[in-house]
Residue frames as a rotation matrix with the C-alpha (Angstrom) as fourth column:
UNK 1
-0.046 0.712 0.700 39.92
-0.170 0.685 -0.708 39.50
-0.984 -0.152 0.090 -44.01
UNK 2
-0.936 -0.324 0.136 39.53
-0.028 0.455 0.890 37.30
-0.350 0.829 -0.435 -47.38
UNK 3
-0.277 0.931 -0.238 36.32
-0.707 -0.365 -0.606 37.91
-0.651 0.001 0.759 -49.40
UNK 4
0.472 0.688 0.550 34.78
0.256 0.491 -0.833 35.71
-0.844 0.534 0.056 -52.05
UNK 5
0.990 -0.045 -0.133 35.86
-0.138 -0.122 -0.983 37.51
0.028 0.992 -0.127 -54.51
UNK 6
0.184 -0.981 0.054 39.75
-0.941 -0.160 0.297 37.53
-0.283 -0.105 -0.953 -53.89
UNK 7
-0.263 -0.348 0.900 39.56
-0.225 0.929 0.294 34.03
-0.938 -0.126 -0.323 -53.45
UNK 8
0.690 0.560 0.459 37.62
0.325 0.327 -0.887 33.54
-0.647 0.761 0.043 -56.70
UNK 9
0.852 -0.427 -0.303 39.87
-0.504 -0.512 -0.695 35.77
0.142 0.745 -0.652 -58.75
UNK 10
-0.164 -0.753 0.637 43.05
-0.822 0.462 0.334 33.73
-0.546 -0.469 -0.694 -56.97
UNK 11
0.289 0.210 0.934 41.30
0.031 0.973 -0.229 30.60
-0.957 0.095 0.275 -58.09
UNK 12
0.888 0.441 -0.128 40.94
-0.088 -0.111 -0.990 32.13
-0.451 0.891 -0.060 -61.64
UNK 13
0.060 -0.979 -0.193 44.97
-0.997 -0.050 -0.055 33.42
0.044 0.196 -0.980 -61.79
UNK 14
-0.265 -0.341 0.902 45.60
-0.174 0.937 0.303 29.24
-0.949 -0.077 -0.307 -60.66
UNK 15
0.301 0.611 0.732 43.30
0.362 0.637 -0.680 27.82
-0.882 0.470 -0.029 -63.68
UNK 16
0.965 0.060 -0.256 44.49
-0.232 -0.267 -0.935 30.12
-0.125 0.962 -0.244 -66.14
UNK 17
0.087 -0.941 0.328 48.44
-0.979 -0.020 0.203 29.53
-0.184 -0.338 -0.923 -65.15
UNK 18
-0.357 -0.241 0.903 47.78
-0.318 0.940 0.125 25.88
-0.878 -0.243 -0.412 -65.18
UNK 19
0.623 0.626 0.469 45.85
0.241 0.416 -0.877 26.08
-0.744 0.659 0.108 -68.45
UNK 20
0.850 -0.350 -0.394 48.34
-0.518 -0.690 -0.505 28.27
-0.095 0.633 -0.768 -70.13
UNK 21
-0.039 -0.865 0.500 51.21
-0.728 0.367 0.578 25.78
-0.684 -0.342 -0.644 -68.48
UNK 22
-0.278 0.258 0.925 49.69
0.177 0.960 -0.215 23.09
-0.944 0.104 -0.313 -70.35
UNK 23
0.947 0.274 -0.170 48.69
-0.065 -0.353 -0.933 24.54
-0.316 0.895 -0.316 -73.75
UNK 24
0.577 -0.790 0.205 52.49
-0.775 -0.452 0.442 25.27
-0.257 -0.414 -0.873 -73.72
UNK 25
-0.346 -0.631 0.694 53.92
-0.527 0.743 0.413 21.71
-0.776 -0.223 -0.589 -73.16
UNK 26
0.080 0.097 0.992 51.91
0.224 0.968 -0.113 20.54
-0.971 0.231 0.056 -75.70
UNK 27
0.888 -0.237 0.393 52.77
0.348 -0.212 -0.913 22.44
0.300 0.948 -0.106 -78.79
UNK 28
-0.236 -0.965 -0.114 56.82
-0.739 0.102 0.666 22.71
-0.631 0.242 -0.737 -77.82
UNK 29
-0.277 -0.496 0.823 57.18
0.529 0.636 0.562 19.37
-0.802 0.591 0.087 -79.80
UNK 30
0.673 0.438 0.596 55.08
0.697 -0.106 -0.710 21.25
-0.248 0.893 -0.376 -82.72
UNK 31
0.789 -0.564 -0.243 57.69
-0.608 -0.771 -0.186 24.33
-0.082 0.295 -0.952 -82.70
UNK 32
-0.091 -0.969 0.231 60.62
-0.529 0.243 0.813 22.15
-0.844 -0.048 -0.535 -82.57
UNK 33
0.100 0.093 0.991 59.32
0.765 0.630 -0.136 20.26
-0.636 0.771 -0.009 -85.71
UNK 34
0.903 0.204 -0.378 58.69
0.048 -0.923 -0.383 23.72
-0.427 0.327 -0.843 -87.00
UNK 35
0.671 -0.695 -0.257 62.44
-0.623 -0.717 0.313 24.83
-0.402 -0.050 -0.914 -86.57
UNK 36
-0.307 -0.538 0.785 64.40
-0.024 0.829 0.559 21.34
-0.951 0.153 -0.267 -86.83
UNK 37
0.415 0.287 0.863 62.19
0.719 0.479 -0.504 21.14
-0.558 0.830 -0.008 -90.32
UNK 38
0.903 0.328 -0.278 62.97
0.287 -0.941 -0.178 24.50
-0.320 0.081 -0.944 -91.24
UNK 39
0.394 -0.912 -0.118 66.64
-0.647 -0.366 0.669 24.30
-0.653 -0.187 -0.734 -90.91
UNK 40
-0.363 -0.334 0.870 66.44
0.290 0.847 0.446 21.44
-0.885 0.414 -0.211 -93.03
UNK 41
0.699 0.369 0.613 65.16
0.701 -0.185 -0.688 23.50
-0.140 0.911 -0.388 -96.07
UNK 42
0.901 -0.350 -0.256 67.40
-0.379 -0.922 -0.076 26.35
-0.210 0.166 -0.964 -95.48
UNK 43
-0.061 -0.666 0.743 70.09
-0.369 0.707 0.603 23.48
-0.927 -0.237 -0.289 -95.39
UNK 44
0.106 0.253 0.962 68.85
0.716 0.652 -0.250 21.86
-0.690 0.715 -0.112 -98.57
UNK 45
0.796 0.374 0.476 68.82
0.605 -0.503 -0.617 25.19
0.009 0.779 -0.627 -100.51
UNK 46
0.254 -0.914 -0.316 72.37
-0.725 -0.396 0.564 25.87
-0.641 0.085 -0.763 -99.51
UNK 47
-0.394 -0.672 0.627 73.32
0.257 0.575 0.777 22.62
-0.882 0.467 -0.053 -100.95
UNK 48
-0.888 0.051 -0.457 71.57
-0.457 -0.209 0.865 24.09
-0.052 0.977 0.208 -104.50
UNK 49
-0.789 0.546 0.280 68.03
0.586 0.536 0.607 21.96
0.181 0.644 -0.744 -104.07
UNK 50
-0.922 0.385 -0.041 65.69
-0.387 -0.922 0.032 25.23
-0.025 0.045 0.999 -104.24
UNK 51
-0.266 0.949 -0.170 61.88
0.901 0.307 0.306 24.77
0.342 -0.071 -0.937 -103.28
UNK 52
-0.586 0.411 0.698 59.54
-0.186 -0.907 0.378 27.56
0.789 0.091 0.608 -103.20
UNK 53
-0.974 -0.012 -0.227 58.79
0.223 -0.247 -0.943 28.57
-0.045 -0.969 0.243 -99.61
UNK 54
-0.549 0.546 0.632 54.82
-0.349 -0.838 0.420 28.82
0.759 0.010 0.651 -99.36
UNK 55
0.143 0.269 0.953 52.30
-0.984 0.145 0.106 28.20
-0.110 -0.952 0.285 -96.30
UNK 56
0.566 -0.029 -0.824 51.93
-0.782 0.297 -0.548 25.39
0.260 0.955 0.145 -97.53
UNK 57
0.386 -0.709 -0.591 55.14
0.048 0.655 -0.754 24.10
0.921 0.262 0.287 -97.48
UNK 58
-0.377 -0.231 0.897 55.49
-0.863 -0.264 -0.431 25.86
0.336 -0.936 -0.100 -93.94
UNK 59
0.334 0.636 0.696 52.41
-0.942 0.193 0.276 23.57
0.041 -0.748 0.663 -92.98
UNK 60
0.893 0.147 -0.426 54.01
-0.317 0.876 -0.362 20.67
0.320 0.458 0.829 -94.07
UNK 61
-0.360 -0.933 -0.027 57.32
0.088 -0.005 -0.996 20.88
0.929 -0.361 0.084 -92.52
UNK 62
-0.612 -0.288 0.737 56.15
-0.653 -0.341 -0.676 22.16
0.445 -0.895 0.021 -89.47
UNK 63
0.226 0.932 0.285 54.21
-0.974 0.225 0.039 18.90
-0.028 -0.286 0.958 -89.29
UNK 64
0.937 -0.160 -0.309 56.19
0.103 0.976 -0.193 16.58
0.333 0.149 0.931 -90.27
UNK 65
0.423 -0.903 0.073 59.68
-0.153 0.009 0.988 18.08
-0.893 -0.429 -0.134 -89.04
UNK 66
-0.291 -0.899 -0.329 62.71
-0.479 -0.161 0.863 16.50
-0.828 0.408 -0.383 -90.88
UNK 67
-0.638 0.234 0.734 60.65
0.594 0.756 0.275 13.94
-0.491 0.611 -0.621 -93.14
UNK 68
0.549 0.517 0.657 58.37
0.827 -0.218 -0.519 16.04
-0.126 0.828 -0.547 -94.38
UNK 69
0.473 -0.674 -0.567 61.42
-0.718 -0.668 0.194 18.66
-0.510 0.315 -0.800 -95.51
UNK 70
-0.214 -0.788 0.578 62.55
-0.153 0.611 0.777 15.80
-0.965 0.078 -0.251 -97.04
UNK 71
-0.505 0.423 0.752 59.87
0.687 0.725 0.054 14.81
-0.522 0.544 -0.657 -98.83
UNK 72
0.752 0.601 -0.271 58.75
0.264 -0.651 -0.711 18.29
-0.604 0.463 -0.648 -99.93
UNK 73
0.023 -0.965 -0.261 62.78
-0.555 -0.230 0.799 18.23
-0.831 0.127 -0.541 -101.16
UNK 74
-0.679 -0.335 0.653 62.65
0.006 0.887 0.461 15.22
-0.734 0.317 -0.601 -102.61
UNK 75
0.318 0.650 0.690 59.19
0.874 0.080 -0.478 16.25
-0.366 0.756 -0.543 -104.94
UNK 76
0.707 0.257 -0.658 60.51
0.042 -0.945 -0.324 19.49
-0.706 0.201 -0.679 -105.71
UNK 77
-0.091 -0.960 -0.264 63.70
-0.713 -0.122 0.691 17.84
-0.695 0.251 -0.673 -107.45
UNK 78
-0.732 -0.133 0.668 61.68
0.265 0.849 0.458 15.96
-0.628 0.512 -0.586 -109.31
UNK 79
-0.980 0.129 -0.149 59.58
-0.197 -0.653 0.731 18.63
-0.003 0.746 0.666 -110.54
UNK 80
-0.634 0.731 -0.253 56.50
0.701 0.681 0.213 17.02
0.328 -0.043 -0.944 -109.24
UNK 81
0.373 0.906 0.201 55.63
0.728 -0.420 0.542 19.63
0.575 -0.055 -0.816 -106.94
UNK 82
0.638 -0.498 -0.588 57.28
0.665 -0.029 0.746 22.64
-0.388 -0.867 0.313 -104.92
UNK 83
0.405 -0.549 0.731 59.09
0.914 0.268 -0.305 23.90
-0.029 0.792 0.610 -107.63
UNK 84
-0.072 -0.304 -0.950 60.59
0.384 -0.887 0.255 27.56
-0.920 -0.347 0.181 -107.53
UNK 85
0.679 0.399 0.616 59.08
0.720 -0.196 -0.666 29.55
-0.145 0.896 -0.420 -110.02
UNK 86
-0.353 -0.861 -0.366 61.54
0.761 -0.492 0.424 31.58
-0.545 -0.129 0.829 -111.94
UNK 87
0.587 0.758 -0.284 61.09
0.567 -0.636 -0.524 35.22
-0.577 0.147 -0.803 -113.01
């Protein structure tokens, strides 16, 4: 026999599965900016244009993806901002 509670806890396992499913789908595109943006600095700093790695700059790549790795490139070679501080 099925009690109340089984069912209730069942319900819960459904709601959290479907909540977790969905939390999920909607921050893959945010990790794939993440990584896609990422590879594009580690990419840039083979080719010699060096930019100092802080959150920061994490939050900004992993928000913008490939444009804003561009564009955190693209001020750091101009010395605006980004720069790699040398010791």
């Amino acid at each position: 026999m099925v009690t109340g509670l089984e069912v209730a806890v069942l319900v819960a396992v459904v709601v959290l599965l479907l909540g977790s499913y969905r939390v999920i789908h909607t921050v893959r595109p945010f990790i794939v900016n993440a990584v896609v943006g990422l590879l594009a600095l580690i990419l840039a700093s083979m080719f010699g244009f060096g930019v100092e790695i802080t959150p920061f700059v994490l939050l900004i790549v992993a928000i913008g993806g490939v444009p804003g790795a561009v564009l955190v490139v693209l001020l750091a070679y101009l010395g605006i901002a980004f720069t790699p501080v040398a010791i």
